[in-house]
N, C-alpha and C positions, 0 to 999 in steps of 0.2 A: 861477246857472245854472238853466233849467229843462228838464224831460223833458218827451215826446212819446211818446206811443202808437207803434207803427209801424204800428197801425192806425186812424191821428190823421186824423180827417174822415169815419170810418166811423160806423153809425148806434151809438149810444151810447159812444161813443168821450170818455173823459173829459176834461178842461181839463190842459192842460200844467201838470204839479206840481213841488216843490222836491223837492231832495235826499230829507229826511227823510220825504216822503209817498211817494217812489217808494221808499225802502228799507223802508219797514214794507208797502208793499202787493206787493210782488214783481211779480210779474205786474196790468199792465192790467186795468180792469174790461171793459174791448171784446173783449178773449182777445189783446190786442198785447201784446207787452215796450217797455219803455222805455228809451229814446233818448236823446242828450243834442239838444237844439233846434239847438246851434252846438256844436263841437268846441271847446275849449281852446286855441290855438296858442304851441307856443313855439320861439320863433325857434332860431337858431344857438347865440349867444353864453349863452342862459339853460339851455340842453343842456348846452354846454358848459361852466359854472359849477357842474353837476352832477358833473363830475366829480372822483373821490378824496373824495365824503361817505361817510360811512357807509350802510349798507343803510337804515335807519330815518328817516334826514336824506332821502333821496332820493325814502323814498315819501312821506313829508309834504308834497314839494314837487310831486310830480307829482300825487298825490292833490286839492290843496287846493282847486284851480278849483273841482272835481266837490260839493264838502258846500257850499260859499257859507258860510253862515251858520249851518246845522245844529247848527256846534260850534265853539265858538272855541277858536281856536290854542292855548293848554297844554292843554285836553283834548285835542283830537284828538292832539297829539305824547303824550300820555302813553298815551292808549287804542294808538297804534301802539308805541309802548316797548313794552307791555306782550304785542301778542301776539307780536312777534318774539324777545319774551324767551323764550318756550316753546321757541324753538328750539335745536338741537341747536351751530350754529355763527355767530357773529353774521355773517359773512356775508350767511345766510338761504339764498340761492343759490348755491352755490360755481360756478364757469366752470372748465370742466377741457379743455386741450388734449386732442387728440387726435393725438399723433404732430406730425409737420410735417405734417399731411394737411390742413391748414387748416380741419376739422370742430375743435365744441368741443360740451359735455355742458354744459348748465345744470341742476345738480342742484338740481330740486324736492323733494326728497322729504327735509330733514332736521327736517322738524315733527312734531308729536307721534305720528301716522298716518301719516308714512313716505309719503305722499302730495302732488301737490303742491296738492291743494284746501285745504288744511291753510293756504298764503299768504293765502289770501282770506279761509276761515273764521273762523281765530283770531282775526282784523280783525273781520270781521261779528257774531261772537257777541259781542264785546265793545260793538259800536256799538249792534245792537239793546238789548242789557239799560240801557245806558246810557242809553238812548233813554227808555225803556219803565220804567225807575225813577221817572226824572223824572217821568213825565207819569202816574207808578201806574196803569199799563195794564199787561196782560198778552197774549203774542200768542201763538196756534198756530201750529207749523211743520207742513206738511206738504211731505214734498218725497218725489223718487224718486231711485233710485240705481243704477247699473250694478256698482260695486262701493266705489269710492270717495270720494265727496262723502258718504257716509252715514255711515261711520265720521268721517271731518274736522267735518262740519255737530254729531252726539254727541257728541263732544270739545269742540265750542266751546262748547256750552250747556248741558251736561249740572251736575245742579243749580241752576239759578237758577231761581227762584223765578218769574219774570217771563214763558219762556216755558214750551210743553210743546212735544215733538217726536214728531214720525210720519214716521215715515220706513219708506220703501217699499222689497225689494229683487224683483228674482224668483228666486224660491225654484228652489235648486239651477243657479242662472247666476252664481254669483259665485266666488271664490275662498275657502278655508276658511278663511285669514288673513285675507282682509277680511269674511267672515258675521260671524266670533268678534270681529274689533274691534268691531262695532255690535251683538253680542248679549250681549256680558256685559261690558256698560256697566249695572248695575242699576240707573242714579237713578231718580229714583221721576217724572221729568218726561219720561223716554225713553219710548218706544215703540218694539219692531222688531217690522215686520209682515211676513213673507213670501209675497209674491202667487204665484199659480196663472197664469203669464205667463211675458213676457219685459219685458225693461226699458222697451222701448215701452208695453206696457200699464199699467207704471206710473205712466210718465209722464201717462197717458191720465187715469187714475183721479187723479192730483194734481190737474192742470189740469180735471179734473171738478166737485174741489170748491170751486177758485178762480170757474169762473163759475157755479156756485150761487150768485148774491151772497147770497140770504138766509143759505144757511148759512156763506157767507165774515163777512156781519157779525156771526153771531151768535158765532164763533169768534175772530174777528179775526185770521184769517188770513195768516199771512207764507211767503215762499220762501225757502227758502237754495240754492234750486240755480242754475245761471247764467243761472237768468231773472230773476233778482235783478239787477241792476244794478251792485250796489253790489260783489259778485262781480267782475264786470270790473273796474269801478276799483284794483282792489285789483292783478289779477293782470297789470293794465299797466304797473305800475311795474318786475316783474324783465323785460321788454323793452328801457325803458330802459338797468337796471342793466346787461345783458350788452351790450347797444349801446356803452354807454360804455367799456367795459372793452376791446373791438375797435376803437377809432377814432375815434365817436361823437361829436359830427357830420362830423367831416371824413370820414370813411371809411364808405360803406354797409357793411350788414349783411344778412344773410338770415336765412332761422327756420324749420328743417323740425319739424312739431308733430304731435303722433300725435292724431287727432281723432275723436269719437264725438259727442258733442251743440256741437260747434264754437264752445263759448265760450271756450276757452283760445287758438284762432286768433285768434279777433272780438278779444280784449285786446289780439293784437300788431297787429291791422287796426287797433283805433282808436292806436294808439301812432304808426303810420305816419300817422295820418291830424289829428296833432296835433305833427307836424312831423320824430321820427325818422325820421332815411333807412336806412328799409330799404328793397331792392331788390325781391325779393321771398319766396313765403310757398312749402313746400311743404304741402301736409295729405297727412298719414297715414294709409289706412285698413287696417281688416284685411277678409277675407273679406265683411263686411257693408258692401258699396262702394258706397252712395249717393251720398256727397261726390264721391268720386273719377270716377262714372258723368257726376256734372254737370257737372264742371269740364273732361269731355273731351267730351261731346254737347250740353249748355247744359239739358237735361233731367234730372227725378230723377223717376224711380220706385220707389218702396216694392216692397219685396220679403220674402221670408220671412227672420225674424232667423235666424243661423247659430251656435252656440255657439264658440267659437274660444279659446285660448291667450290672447287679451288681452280678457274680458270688459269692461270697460269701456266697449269701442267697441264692444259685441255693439249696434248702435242701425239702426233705419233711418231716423227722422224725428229729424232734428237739431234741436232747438229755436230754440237761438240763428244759427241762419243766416237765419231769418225777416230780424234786424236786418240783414244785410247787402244782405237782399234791397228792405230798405226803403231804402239806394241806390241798389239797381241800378234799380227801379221811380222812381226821380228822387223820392223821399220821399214818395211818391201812396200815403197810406194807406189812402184808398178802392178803389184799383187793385189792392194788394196783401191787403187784408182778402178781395176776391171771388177772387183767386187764390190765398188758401191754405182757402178752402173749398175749391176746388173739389180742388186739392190732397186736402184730408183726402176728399171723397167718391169718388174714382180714381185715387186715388195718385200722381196723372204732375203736375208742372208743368214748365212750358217756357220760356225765354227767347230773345228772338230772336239773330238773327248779330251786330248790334253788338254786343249786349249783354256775351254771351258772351264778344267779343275783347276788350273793356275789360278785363274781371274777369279773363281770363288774361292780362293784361298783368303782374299781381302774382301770380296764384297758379298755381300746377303741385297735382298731386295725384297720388299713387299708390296703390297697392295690395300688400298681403302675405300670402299664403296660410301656414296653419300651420306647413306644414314652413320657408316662408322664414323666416318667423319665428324658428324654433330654428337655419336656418343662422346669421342673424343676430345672434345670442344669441353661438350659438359664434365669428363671427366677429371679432366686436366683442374677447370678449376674448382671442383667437389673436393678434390684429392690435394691440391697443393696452394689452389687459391692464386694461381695465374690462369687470364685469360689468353686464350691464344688463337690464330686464327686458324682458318681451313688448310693452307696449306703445312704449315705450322702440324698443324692435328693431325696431317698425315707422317709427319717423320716422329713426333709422340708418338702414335701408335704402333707404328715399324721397329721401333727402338725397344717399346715393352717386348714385341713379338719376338726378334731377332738376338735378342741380347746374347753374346755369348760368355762371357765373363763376367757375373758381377763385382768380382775383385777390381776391374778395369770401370776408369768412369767413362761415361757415356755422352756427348753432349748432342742436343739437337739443334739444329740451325732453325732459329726462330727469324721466319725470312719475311714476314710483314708484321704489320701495328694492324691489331683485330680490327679497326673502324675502318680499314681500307672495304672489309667484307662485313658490315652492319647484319644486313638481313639471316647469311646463315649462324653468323656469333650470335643472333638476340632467338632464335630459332634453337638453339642449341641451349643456352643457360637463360632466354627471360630477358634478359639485358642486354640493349643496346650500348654499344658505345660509341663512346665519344669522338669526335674528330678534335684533335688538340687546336687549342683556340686562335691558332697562327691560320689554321685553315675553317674556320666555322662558320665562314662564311660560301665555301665553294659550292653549295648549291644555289647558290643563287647569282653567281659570276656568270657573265657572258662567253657563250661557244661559238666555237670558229672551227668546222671541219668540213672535207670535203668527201663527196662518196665517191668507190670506183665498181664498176665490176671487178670482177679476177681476170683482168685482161693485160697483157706486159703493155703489148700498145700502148694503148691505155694512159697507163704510169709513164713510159717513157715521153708520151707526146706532154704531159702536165709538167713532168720535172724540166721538160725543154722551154715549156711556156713559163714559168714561174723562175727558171732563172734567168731568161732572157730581160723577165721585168722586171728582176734587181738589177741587173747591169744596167740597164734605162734610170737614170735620176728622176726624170720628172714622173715616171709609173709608176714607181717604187712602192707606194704606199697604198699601190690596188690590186688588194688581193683579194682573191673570190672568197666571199661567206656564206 
């Protein structure tokens, strides 16, 4: 298999790459994400052969197309052994009825981070170090984070030798369970940086240092966020898994998904688009309703980010919807690179009236304001007797809203464990919960982060200082706190 820029034909737009050159370089050297060239397809009957394997059997087979030759078959099934063993229940993803209401909860969240980045990560930190042994290279992460992907992305690499990590969050927009997971992490290859923003600006300042190529090669630069590729591949397979478990393929599915940077949708889009029948997608938003503004006008425009109850989706500029859009634009990378300039220099892009009606053919979009939020919260468990969290309670709620079939089941992507968000869960039903007893102690572990402005500088002049004093032995071990 090979990848594609989604800004493929544009001016420095690089040669269609393999698996393993698009997962160590994250992001395009043209500022596009990478594409698969063709889809995978699989029929009916190889669906359906998927079904009653284990979690681990199924994403080997859905995975395989996507690496070619990257890694042959006992590695890669033992690299995937190995990160679903981190978890909590072999499942990975447990599928929980909801009532006869024909909704069902795909719990993501029993990996190490209580999150569901955690399916992708544990995968990817294992692929890159393996990668990066072999060929005795070492690579920089620098990624950003709304609350989530930053503590999953620390977790999956923290100690190894192979890479260092920088990771971005904005300082005082996350939740104090997810700061403490990514700050007192002490390996000595972490980094937490706290920016003077919001998580868009993070994102800004990542993708800053990606097209500096001088200084992407002098770092060798890698992404773990889902502009990674390799992210997706990962998080297509529990589509399948909950697909098969409803019907799968005789019987469509749907998939209401609470969305902020839309690559947890994009992995159910490309799942649909590699032969699962799903019908169609709701996205989630909270209070910061770009998504939801385009899928009902055919327009997005940037707005001021809103801090809300589900930080995660505090986002205005989605990253991964570029890829979708490098469909809707008939894969006209050139057409699409000039429209997401113009995008970034006035904030508005537009698609015309076909456009629009195609792509709502599969997707609905909604929206949740804070207080719905805590209705939601409370509803969920008045009504069914699961708790669930903020973000979680935004694709609940989108899912009653939007439903279009009740003959067709419904699943929501339950994408965190409520005690990552205490305050608006105990705010919402009464009750706090709990932090599972592997982490009952994290507030009271020591932090280790560092502040920046929103300055590239800035970041560039730190990531220079901090690797020059890993490559020093005798410094090594003096890192600023």
């Amino acid at each position: 298999m090979r990848y594609l820029s989604t800004r493929h034909g544009s001016q420095g737009s690089p040669a269609p790459l393999g698996f393993e050159d698009v997962m160590l370089a994250g992001l395009a050297r043209d500022g596009g994400l990478y594409v698969p060239a063709d889809w995978p397809h699989f029929p009916a009957a190889e669906i359906a052969a998927l079904r009653g394997l284990p979690y681990v059997e199924v994403a080997f087979r859905v995975m395989r197309p996507f690496v070619g030759e990257a890694f042959d078959e006992p590695t890669f099934r033992r690299l995937i052994g190995e990160a679903y063993a981190s978890f909590e229940t072999p499942d990975v993803a447990p599928l929980k009825p909801l009532g006869d209401s024909g909704l069902h909860l795909l719990e993501l969240f029993h990996g190490p981070t209580l999150a569901f980045k955690d399916v992708a990560l544990q995968l990817l930190g294992r692929l890159l170090d393996h990668t990066l042994t072999l060929k005795g290279q070492h690579a920089t992460i620098v990624g950003a984070t709304s609350g989530d992907t930053g503590s999953a992305a620390i977790e999956a690499v923290r100690d190894r030798k192979t890479i260092d990590i920088f990771m971005l969050h904005p300082r005082g927009r996350v939740s104090e369970v997810q700061r403490r997971q990514m700050t007192t992490v002490l390996a000595p290859n972490v980094h937490n940086i706290a920016v003077a923003g919001t998580f868009d600006d993070c994102q800004d300042l990542a993708k800053a240092c990606f097209n500096d190529l001088a200084f992407r090669d002098r770092h060798a630069l890698t992404a773990v966020n889902s502009i990674n590729f390799a992210r997706v591949m990962a998080q297509i397979v529990y589509y399948f898994w909950a697909a098969l478990r409803l019907g799968a393929p005789e019987r469509p599915v749907a998939f209401a998904v609470p969305s902020g940077n839309f690559g947890n949708v994009y992995a159910g889009y490309a799942a649909q688009r590699m032969g699962l029948p799903i019908s169609h997608f709701v996205v989630g938003t909270n209070s910061n309703d770009i998504l939801a503004r385009f899928f009902e006008s055919g327009t997005m425009t940037t707005t001021e980010v809103v801090p809300t109850h589900s930080p995660s989706m505090d986002i205005q500029v989605s990253s991964n919807f570029e890829r979708l859009l490098f469909d809707l634009y008939d894969r006209n990378g050139a057409t699409l690179a000039d429209a997401m300039t113009t995008f970034r220099s006035t904030g508005t892009l537009k698609v015309g009236a076909n456009v629009l009606a195609g792509v709502r053919e599969l997707f609905d979009a909604g929206r949740l304001d804070d207080e719905g939020t805590l209705l939601a919260i409370a509803d969920c468990r008045k009504r069914f007797g699961e708790t669930i969290d903020p973000h979680t309670a935004v694709g609940y709620a989108v899912a009653r809203q939007h439903r279009r079939d009740p003959a067709v089941p419904m699943v929501v992507l339950a994408t965190a464990h409520p005690a990552k968000f205490p305050d608006a869960v105990e705010k919402a039903t009464g009750v706090r919960p709990a932090l599972p007893a592997r982490l009952g102690d994290l507030m009271d572990r020591a932090e280790r982060l560092d502040g920046l402005r929103n300055d590239i500088d800035e970041l560039k002049a730190m990531i220079d200082e901090r690797r020059a004093m890993a490559t020093a032995p005798a410094t090594r071990s003096k890192v600023r706190t």
